[in-house]
C-alpha positions as CSV (number, residue, x, y, z in Angstrom):
1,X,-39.0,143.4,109.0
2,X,-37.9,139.9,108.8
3,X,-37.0,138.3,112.4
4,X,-35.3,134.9,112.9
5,X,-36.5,132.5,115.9
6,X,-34.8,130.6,117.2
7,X,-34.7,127.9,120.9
8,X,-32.2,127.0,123.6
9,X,-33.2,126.2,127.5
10,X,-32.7,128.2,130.4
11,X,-32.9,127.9,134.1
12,X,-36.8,128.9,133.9
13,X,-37.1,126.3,131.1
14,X,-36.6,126.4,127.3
15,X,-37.1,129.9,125.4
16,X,-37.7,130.7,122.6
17,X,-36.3,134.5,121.0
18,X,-36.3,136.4,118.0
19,X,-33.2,138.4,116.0
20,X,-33.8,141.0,112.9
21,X,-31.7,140.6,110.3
22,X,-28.0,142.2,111.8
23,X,-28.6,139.5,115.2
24,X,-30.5,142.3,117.4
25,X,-32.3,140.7,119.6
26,X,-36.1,141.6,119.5
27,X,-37.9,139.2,121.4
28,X,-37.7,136.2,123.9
29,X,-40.6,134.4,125.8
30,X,-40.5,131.1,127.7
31,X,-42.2,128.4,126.4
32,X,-43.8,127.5,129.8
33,X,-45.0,130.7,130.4
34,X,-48.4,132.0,130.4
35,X,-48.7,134.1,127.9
36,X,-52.1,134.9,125.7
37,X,-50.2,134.7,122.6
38,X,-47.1,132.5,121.5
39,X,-44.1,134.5,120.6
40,X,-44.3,133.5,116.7
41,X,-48.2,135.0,117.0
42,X,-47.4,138.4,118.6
43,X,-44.6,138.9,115.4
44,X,-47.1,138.4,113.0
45,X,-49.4,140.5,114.5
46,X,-47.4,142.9,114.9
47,X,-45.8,142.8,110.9
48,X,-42.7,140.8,111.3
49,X,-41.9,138.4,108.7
50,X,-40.4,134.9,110.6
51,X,-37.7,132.8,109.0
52,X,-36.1,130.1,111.0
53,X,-33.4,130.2,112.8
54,X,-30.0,131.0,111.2
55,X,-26.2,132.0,111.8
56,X,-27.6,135.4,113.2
57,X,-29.3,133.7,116.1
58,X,-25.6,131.9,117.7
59,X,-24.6,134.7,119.7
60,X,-27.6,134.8,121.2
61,X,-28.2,131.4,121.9
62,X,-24.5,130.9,122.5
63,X,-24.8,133.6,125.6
64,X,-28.3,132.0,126.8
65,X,-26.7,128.9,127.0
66,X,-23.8,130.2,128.8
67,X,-25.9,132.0,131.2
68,X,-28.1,128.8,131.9
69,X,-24.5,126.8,132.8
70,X,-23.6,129.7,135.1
71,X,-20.9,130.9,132.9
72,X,-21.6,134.5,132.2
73,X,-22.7,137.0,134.6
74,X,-23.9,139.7,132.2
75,X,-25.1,139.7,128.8
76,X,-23.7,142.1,125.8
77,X,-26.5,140.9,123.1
78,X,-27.2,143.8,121.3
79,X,-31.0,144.3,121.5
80,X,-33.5,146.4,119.8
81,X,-36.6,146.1,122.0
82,X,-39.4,148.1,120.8
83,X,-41.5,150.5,122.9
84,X,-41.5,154.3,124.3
85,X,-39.0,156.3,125.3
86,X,-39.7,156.0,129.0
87,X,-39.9,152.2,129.1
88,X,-36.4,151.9,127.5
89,X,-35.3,154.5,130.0
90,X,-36.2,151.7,132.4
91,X,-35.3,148.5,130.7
92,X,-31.3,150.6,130.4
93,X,-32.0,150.8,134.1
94,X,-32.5,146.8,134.6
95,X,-29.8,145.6,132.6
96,X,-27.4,147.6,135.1
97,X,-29.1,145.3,137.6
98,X,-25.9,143.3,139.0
99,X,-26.5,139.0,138.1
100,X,-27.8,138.1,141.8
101,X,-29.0,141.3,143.2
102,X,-32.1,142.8,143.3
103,X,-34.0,146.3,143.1
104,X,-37.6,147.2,144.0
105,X,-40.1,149.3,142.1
106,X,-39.5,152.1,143.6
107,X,-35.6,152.1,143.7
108,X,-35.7,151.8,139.9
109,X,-38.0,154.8,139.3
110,X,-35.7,156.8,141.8
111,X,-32.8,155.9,139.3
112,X,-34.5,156.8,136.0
113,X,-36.9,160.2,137.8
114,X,-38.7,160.6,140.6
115,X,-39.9,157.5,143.7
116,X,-43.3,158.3,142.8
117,X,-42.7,156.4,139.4
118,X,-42.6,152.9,140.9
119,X,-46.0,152.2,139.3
120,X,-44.8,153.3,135.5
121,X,-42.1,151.5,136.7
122,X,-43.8,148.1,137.1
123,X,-45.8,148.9,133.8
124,X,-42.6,149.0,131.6
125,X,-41.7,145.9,133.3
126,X,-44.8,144.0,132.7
127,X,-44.1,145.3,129.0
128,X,-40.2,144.3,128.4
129,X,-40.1,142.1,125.4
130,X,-37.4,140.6,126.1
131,X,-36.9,139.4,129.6
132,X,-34.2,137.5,131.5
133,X,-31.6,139.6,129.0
134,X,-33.1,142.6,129.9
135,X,-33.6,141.3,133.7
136,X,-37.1,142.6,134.7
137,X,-36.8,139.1,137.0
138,X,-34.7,141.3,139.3
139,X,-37.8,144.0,140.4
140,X,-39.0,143.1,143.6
141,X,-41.8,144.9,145.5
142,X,-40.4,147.5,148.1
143,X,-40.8,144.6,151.2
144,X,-38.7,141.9,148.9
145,X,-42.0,139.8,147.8
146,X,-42.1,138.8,144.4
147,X,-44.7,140.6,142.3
148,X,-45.4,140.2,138.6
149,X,-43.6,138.9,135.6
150,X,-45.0,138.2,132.6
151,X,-45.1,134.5,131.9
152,X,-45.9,133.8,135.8
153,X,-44.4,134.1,138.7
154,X,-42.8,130.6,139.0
155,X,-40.5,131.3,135.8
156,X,-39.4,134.6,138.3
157,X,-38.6,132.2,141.1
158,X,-36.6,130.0,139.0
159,X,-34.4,132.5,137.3
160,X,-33.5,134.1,140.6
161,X,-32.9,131.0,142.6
162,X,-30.4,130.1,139.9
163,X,-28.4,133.3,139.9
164,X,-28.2,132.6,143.8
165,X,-27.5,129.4,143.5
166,X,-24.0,130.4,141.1
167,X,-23.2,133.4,143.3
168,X,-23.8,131.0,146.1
169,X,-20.9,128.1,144.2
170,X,-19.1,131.3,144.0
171,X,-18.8,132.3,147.2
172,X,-18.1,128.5,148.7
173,X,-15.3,127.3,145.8
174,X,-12.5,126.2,147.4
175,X,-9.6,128.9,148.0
176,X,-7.3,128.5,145.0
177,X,-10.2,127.4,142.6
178,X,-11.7,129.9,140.4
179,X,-14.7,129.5,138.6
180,X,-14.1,129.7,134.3
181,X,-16.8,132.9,133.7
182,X,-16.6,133.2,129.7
183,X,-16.4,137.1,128.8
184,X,-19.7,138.8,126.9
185,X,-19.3,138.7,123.0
């Protein structure tokens, strides 16, 4: 399958993400991350073909970007992240996840099964390919510390404190102003 990788910033630093060939998005990792393998490494292992970046990659970036200025609340990239049944189950779950709010472990596998999921839970999590869209950053452990995310914990801490920080300009906008929030798509 041929992917298409493309670059833009974001509040945890610059990312870089991969769409097939109808824009899908497929991948995204952050470029300050700590990750074993870079993004462009774990395609080829794993048989995709890599072309630069091209008109299929705009909506995508267009949205990241828009994200990163505090202009869109919730993404409607159509994605096509690989894995099982189960850990889609879960990553549908996250992307219901409200921009600002959180969710623990265990509140998550409540929603998808049963409370005593909340370890399966944080496995699909630590297995999401494409983070920050689908917003495994928003898992918490049950007593609100932050626990694992793939990349570090400090790219975690940065995408949350800047959802809080636009809910936050939100919230203390001067009555009559109203803050331009482009739609999705």
């Amino acid at each position: 399958m041929i992917v298409h990788i493309d670059q833009t910033d974001s509040p945890a630093g610059p990312v870089s993400f991969a769409v097939n060939s109808v824009g899908e998005l497929v991948r995204l990792s952050f470029l300050d991350g700590d990750y074993p393998l870079t993004m462009g490494e774990e395609l080829a292992r794993d048989g995709f073909e890599i072309r630069p970046a091209s008109t299929r990659s705009a909506i995508v970036r267009d949205q990241l970007e828009a994200y990163t200025r505090g202009e869109l609340l919730r993404f409607d990239i159509p994605v096509a992240p690989a894995g099982t049944e189960w850990q889609r189950r879960v990553w549908r779950a996250l992307m219901e996840i409200p921009f600002g709010e959180t969710r623990s472990y265990g509140e998550i596998a409540s929603e998808v099964c049963t409370i005593r999921a909340s370890r399966a839970v944080g496995r699909a999590n630590a297995s999401n390919p494409i983070p920050l869209v689908i917003p495994c950053h928003r898992v918490i452990g049950a007593n609100g510390a932050l626990t694992g995310f793939g990349g570090g914990l400090h790219l975690k801490k940065a995408l949350l404190e800047h959802e809080q920080r636009i809910i936050q300009s939100m919230e203390n906008a001067p009555a009559g102003t109203q803050r331009t929030l482009l739609p999705a798509g």
